[in-house]
MARLUM-145063 format. One record per residue (C-alpha): residue in three letters; chain; x, y negated, z negated. Coordinates in steps of 0.25 Angstrom, whole numbers, plus 5000, padded with zeros to 4 digits. Layout:
+-----+-------+------+------+------+
: res : chain :   xx :   yy :   zz :
+-----+-------+------+------+------+
: ALA :     A :    X :    Y :    Z :
...
+-----+-------+------+------+------+
This chain:
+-----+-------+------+------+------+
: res : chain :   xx :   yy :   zz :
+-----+-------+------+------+------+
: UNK :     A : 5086 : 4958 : 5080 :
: UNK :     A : 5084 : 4961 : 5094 :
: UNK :     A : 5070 : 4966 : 5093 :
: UNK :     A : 5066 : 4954 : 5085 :
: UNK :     A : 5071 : 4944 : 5094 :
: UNK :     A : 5063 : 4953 : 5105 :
: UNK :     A : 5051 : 4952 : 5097 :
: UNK :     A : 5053 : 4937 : 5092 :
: UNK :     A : 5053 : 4932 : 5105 :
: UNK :     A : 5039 : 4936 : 5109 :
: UNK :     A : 5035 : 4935 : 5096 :
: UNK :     A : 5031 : 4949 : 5093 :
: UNK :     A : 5032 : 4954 : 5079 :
: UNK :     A : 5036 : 4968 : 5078 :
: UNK :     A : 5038 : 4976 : 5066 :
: UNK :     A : 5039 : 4990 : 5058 :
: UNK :     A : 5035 : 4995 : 5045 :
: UNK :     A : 5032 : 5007 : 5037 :
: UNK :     A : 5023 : 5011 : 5026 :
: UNK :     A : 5020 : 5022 : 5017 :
: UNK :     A : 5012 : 5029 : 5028 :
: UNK :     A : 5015 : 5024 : 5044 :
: UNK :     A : 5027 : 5016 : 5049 :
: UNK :     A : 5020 : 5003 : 5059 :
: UNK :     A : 5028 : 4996 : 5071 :
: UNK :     A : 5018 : 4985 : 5072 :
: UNK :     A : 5020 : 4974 : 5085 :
: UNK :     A : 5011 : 4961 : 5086 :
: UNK :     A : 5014 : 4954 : 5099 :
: UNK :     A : 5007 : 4945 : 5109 :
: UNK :     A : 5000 : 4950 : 5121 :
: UNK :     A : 5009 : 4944 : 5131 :
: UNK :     A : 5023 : 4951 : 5125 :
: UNK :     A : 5017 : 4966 : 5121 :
: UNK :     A : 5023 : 4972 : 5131 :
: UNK :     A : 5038 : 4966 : 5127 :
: UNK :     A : 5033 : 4969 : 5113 :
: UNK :     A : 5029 : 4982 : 5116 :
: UNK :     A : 5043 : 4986 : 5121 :
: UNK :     A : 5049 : 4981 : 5108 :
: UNK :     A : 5039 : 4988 : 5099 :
: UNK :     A : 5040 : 5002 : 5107 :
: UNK :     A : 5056 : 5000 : 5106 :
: UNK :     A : 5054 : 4999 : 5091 :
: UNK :     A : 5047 : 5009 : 5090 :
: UNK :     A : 5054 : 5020 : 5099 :
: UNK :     A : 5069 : 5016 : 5099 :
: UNK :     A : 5072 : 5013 : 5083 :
: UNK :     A : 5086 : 5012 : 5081 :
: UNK :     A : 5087 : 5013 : 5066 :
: UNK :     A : 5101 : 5005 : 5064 :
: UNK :     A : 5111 : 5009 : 5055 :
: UNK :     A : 5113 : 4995 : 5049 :
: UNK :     A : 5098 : 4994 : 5048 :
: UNK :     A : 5095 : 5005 : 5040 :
: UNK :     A : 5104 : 4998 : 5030 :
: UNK :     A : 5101 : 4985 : 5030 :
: UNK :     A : 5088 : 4989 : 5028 :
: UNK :     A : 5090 : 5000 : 5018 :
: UNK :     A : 5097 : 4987 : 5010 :
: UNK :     A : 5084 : 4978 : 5013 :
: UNK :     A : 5076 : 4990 : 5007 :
: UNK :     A : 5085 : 4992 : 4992 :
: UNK :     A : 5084 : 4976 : 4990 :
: UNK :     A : 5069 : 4976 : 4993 :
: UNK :     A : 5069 : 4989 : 4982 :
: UNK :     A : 5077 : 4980 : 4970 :
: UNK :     A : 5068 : 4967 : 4976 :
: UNK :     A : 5055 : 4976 : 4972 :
: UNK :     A : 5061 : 4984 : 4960 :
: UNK :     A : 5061 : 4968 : 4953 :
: UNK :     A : 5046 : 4968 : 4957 :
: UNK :     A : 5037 : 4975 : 4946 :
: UNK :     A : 5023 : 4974 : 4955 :
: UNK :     A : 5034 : 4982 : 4965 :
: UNK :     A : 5038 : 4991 : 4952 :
: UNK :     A : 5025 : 4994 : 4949 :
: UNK :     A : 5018 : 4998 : 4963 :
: UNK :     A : 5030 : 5004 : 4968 :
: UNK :     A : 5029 : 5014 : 4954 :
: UNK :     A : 5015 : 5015 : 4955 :
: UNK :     A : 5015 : 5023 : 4969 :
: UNK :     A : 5027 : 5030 : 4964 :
: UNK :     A : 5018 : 5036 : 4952 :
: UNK :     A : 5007 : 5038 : 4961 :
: UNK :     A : 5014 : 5046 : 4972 :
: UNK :     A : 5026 : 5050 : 4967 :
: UNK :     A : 5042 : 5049 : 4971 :
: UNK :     A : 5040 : 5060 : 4983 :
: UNK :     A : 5027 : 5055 : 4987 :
: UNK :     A : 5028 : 5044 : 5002 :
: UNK :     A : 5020 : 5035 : 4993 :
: UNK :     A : 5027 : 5036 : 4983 :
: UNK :     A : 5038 : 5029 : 4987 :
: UNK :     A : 5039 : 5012 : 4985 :
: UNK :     A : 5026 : 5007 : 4992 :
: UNK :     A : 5034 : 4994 : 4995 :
: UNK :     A : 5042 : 5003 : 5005 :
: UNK :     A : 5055 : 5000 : 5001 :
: UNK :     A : 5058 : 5014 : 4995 :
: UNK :     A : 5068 : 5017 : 4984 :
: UNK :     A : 5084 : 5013 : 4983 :
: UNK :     A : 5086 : 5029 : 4985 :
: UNK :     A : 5076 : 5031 : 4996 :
: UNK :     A : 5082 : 5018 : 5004 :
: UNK :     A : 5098 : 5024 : 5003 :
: UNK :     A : 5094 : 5037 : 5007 :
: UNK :     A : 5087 : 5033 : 5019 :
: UNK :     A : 5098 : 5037 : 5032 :
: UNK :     A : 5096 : 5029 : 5048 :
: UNK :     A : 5094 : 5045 : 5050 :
: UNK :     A : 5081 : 5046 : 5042 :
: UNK :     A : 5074 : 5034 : 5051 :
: UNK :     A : 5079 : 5041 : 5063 :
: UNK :     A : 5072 : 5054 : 5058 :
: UNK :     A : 5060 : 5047 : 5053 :
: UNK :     A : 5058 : 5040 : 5066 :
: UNK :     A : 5060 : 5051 : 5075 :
: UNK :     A : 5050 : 5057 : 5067 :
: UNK :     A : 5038 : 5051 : 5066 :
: UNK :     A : 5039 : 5040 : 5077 :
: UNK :     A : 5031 : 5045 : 5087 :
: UNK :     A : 5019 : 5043 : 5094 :
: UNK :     A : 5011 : 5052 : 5089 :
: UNK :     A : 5013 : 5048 : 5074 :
: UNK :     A : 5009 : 5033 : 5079 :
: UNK :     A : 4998 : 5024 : 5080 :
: UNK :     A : 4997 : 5011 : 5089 :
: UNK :     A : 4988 : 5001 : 5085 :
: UNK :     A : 4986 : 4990 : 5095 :
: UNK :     A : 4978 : 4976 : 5091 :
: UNK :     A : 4977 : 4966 : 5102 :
: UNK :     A : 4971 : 4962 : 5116 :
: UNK :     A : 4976 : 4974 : 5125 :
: UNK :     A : 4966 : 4984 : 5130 :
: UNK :     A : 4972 : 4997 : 5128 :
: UNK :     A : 4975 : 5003 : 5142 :
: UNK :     A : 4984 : 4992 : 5142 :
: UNK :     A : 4991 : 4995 : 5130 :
: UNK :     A : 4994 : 5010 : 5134 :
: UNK :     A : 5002 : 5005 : 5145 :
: UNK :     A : 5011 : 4996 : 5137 :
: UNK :     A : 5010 : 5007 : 5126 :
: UNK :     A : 5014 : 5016 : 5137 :
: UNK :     A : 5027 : 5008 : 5142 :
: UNK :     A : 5032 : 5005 : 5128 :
: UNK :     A : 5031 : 5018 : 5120 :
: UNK :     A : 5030 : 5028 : 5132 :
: UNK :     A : 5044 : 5035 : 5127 :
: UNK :     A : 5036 : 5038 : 5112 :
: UNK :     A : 5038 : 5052 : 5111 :
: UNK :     A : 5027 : 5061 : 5102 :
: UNK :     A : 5035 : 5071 : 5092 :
: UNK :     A : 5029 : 5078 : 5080 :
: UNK :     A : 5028 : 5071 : 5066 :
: UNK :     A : 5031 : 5077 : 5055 :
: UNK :     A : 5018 : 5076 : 5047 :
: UNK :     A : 5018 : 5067 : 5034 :
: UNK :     A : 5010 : 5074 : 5020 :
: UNK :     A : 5007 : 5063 : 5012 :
: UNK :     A : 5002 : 5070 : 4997 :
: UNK :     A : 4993 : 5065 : 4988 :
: UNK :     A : 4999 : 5060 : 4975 :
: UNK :     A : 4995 : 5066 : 4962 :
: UNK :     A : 4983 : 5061 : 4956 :
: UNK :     A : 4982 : 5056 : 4944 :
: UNK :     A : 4974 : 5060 : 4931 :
: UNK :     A : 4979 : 5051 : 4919 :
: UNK :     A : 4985 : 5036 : 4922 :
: UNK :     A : 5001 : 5034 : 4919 :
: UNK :     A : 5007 : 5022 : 4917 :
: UNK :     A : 5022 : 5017 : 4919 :
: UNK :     A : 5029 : 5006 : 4915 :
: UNK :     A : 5041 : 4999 : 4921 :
: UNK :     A : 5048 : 4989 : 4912 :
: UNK :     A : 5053 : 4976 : 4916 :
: UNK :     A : 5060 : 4968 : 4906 :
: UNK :     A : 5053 : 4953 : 4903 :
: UNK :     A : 5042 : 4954 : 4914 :
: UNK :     A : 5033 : 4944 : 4911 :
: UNK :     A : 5022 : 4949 : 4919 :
: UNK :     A : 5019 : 4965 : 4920 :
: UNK :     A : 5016 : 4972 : 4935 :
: UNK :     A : 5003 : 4983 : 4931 :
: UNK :     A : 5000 : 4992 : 4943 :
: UNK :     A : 4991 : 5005 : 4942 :
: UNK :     A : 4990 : 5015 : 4953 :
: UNK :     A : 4984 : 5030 : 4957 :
: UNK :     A : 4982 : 5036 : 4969 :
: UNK :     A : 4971 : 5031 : 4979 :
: UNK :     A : 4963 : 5035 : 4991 :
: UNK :     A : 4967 : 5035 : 5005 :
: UNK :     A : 4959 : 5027 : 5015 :
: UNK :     A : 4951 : 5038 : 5020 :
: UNK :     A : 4946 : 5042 : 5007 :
: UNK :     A : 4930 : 5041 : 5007 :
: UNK :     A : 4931 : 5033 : 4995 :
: UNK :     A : 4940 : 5022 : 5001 :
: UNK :     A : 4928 : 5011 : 5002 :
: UNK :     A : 4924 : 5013 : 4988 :
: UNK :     A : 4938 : 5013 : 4983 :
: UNK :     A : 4942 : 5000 : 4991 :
: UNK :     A : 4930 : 4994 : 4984 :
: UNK :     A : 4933 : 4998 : 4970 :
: UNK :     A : 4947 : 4993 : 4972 :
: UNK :     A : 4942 : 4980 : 4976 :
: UNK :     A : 4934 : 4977 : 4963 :
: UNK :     A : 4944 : 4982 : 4955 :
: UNK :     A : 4957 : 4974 : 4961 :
: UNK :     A : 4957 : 4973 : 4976 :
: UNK :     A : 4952 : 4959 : 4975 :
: UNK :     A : 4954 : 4945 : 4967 :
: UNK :     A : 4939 : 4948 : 4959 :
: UNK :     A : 4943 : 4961 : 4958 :
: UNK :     A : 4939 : 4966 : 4943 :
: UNK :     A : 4956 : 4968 : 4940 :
: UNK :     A : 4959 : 4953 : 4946 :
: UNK :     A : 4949 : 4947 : 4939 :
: UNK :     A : 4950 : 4954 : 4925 :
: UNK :     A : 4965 : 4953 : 4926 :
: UNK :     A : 4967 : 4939 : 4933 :
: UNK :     A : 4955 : 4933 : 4931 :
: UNK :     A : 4950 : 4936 : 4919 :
: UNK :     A : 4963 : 4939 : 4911 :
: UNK :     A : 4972 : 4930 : 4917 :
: UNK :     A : 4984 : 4945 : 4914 :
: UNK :     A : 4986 : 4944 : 4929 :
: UNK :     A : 4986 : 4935 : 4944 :
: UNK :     A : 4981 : 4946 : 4952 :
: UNK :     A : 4978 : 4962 : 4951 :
: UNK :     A : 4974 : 4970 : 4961 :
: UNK :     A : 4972 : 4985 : 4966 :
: UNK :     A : 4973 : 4992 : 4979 :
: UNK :     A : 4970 : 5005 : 4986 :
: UNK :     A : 4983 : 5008 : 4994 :
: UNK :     A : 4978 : 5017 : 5007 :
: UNK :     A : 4989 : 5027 : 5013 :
: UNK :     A : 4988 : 5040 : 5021 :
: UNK :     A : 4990 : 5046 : 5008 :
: UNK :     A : 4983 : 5043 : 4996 :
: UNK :     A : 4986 : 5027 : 4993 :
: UNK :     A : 4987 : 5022 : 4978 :
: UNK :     A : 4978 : 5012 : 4971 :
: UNK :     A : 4986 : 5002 : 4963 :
: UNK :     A : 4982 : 4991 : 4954 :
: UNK :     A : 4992 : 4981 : 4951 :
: UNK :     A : 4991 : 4966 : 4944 :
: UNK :     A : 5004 : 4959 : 4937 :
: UNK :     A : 4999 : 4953 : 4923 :
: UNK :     A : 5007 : 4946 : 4913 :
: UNK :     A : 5016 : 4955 : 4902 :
: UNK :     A : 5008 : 4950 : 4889 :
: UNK :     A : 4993 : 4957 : 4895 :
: UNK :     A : 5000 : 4970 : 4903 :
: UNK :     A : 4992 : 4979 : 4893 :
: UNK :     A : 4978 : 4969 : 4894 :
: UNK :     A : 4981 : 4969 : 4912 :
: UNK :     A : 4983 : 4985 : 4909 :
: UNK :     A : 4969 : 4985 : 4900 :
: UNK :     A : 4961 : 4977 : 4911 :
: UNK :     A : 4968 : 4984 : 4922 :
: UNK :     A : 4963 : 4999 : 4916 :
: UNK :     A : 4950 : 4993 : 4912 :
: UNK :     A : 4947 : 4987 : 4926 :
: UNK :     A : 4950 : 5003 : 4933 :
: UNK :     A : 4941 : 5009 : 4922 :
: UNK :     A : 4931 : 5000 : 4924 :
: UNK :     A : 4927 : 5001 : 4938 :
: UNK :     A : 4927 : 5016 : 4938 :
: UNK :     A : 4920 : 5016 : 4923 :
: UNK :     A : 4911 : 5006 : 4915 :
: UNK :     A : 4912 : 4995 : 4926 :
: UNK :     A : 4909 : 5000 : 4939 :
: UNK :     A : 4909 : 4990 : 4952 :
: UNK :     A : 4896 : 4983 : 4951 :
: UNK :     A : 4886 : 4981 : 4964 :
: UNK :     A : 4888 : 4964 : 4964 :
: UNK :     A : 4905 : 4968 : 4961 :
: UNK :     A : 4903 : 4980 : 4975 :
: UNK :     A : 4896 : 4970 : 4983 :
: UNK :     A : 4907 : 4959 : 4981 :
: UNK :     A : 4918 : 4969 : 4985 :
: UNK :     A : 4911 : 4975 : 4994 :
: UNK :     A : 4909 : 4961 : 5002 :
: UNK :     A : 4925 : 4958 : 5000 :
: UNK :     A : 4929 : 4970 : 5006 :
: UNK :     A : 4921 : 4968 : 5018 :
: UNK :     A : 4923 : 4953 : 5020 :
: UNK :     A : 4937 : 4956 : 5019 :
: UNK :     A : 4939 : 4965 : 5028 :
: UNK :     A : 4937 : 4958 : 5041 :
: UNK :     A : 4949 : 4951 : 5038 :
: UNK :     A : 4958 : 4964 : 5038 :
: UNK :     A : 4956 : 4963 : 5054 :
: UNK :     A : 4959 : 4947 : 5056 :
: UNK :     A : 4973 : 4951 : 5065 :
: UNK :     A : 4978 : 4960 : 5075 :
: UNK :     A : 4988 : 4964 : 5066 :
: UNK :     A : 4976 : 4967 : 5056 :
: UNK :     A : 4968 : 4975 : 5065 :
: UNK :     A : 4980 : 4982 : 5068 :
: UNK :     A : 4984 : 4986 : 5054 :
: UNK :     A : 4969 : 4990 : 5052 :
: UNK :     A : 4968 : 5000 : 5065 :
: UNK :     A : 4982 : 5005 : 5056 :
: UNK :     A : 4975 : 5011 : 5044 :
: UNK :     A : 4965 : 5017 : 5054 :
: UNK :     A : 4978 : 5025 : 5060 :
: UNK :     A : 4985 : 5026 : 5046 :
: UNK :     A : 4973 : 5031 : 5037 :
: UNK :     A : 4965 : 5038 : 5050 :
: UNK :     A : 4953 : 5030 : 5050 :
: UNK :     A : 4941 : 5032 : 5057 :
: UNK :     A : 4939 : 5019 : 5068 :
: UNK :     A : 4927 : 5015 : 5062 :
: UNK :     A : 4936 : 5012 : 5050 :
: UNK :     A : 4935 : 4997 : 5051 :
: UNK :     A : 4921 : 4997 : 5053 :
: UNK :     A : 4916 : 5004 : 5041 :
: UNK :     A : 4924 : 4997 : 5032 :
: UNK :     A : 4912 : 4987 : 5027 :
: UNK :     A : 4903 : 4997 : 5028 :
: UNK :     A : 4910 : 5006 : 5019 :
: UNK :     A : 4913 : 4996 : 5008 :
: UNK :     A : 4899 : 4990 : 5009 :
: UNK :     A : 4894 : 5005 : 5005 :
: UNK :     A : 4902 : 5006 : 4993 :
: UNK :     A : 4894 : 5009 : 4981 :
: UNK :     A : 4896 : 5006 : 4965 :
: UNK :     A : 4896 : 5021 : 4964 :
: UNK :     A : 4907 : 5024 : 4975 :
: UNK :     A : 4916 : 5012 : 4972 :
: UNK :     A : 4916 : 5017 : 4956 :
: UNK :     A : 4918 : 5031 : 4960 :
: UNK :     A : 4931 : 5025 : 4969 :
: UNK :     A : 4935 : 5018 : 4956 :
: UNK :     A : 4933 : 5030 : 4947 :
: UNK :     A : 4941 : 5039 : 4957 :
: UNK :     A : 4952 : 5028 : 4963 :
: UNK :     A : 4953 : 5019 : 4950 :
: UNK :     A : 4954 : 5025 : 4938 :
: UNK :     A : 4963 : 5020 : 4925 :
: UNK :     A : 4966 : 5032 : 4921 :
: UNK :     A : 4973 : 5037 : 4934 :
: UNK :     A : 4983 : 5027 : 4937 :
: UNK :     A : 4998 : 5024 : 4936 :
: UNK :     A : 4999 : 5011 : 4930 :
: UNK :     A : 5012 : 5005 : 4931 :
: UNK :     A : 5016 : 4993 : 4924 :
: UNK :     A : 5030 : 4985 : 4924 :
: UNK :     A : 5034 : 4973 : 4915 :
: UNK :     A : 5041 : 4971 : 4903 :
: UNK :     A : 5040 : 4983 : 4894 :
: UNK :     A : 5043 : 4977 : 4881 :
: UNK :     A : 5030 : 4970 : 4880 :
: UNK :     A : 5020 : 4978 : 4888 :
: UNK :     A : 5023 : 4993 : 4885 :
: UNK :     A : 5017 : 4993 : 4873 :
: UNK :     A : 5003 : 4988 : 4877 :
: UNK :     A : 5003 : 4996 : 4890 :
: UNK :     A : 5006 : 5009 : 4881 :
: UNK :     A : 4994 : 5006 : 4871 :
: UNK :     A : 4985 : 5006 : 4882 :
: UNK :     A : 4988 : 5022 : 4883 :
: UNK :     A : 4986 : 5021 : 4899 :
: UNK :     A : 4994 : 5034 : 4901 :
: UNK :     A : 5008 : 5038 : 4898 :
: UNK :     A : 5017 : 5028 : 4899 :
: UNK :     A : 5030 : 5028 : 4908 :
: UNK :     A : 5041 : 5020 : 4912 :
: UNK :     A : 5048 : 5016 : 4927 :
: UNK :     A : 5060 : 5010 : 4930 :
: UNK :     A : 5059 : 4998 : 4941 :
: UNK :     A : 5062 : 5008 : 4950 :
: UNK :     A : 5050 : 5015 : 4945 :
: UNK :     A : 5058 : 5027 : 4940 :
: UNK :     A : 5054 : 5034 : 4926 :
: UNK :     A : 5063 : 5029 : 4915 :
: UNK :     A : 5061 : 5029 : 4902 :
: UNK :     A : 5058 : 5019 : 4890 :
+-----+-------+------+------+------+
């Protein structure tokens, strides 16, 4: 309460957060109060405390937020999804919501963020990024005088292994009594952000659901009224990310959203490959767009972020358009056909059992398996 009255007061926002791969202390402040700013931001980041009382309030906040998300099927589905991909021991593996599991959160101890701390909070394991009008000569000083008692200290180093690929698709279903609407999401592992391909799979991921005229979103929404909205995504971490496909559709068409869905992945990679005029359009959204990525400081920031997280080369940023303008029908079906295939996917559907299992099993999409809400096996 102390610290936020500080910051209140020159109205500074301060804030933490972690995700599957880096853990951020982000400060945005005006130029006249960053050197009070600065002080609060280096005391935050070198004198943690890690109250008791904290910890359990939080821990509380944390098991809520888990039962809140376990009456969420979209949050049932995705959070199963990387499950399957990675598996239970795998970092990614775990809820991508980052609220972790009921066991996880009880069994963490104030003595585990202590350790945790001690061990990878140091200079050496840490970037700055800096946005704003300051040369930076002027900035070492002030970097100088606030975190000058930042000691180095070896880091244990992270493995992050790949998951195992699949070569057959499996699908999994999660009963919810009397839904009236069924969550389908289908995923596999991607490719990470460095890959070679990356241009070419952004851009088949874009005609098939990474816009609103993409071919899902207009088959699905458009043309067949199943669904409001579906869409897919690359998700880029150190490791290899997932590609996920998800769309809600109504109980009575689950099978027909499943057909369209399969038929849409096949396509691309198979009889209907991306045409030039459909190439041309995506490649003109994609590069119209990107401009806007770099609007704010707090933009530019989290852009000079990925090329820290993802070790990028500086000219990154620059040879974006470029490299999307360069895409070729032959490269983007060739991402498809290695990215994007029906056949190697974890389809994961949740909704009322009694009325969609038997159309979902005639379609003979893989084995079929059953998950508790929790996303535990069970039986049916």
């Amino acid at each position: 309460l102390e610290l936020s009255e500080a910051l209140k007061s020159i109205g500074t926002n301060l804030g933490t957060s972690s995700s599957f791969d880096r853990c951020s202390i982000t400060l945005n402040t005006l130029r006249k109060h960053l050197t009070k700013s600065m002080e609060l931001f280096s005391d935050v980041l070198l004198n943690p405390t890690f109250p008791q009382e904290e910890l359990e309030r939080k821990k509380k906040e944390y098991l809520a937020r888990i039962l809140q998300e376990r009456r969420q099927p979209f949050l049932n589905a995705i959070k199963a999804v990387f499950r399957l991909i990675y598996g239970e021991d795998h970092p990614y593996g775990q809820p991508y919501t980052g609220t972790g599991t009921e066991e996880s959160i009880a069994a963490i101890q104030r003595s585990d963020l202590v350790r945790y701390y001690k061990e990878y909070f140091h200079p050496n394991n840490a970037t700055l990024v800096v946005v704003g009008d300051i040369e930076r000569d002027e900035l070492a000083d002030r970097l100088q005088a606030s975190l000058d008692d930042w000691e180095r200290a070896d880091v244990p180093p992270v493995a992050i292994p790949e998951p195992p690929m699949l070569n057959e698709s499996r699908v999994y279903l999660i009963h919810k009594p009397n839904a009236a609407q069924s969550v389908i999401v289908a995923g596999r592992p991607g490719l990470q952000r460095n890959s070679p391909d990356y241009y070419s799979a952004v851009v088949a991921n874009t005609v098939l659901g990474g816009k609103f005229t993409s071919r899902l979103n207009s088959n699905l929404r458009e043309d067949k009224g199943y669904t409001y909205g579906a869409r897919s995504m690359f998700m880029f971490f150190k490791g290899l990310g997932p590609f996920a496909l998800y769309t809600q559709v109504q109980t009575e068409v689950t099978r027909e959203s499943l057909v369209e869905i399969v038929r849409e992945l096949r396509a691309l990679s198979g009889d209907r490959p991306v045409s030039p005029e459909e190439l041309a359009g995506t490649q003109q959204y994609l590069t119209l767009r990107y401009p806007r990525e770099f609007e704010t400081v707090s933009q530019v920031a989290a852009k000079l972020g990925e090329l820290v997280m993802f070790n990028l080369p500086a000219d990154t940023f620059n040879r974006y358009m470029p490299s999307i303008r360069s895409t070729t029908v032959q490269s983007v079906t060739s991402a498809a056909e290695k990215y994007l295939r029906s056949d190697q996917m974890y389809y994961v559907i949740v909704g009322d059992l009694d009325k969609i299992e038997v159309g979902i099993s005639e379609l003979n999409l893989g084995k079929i398996r059953y998950l508790d809400l929790a996303g535990q096996p069970v039986k049916r």
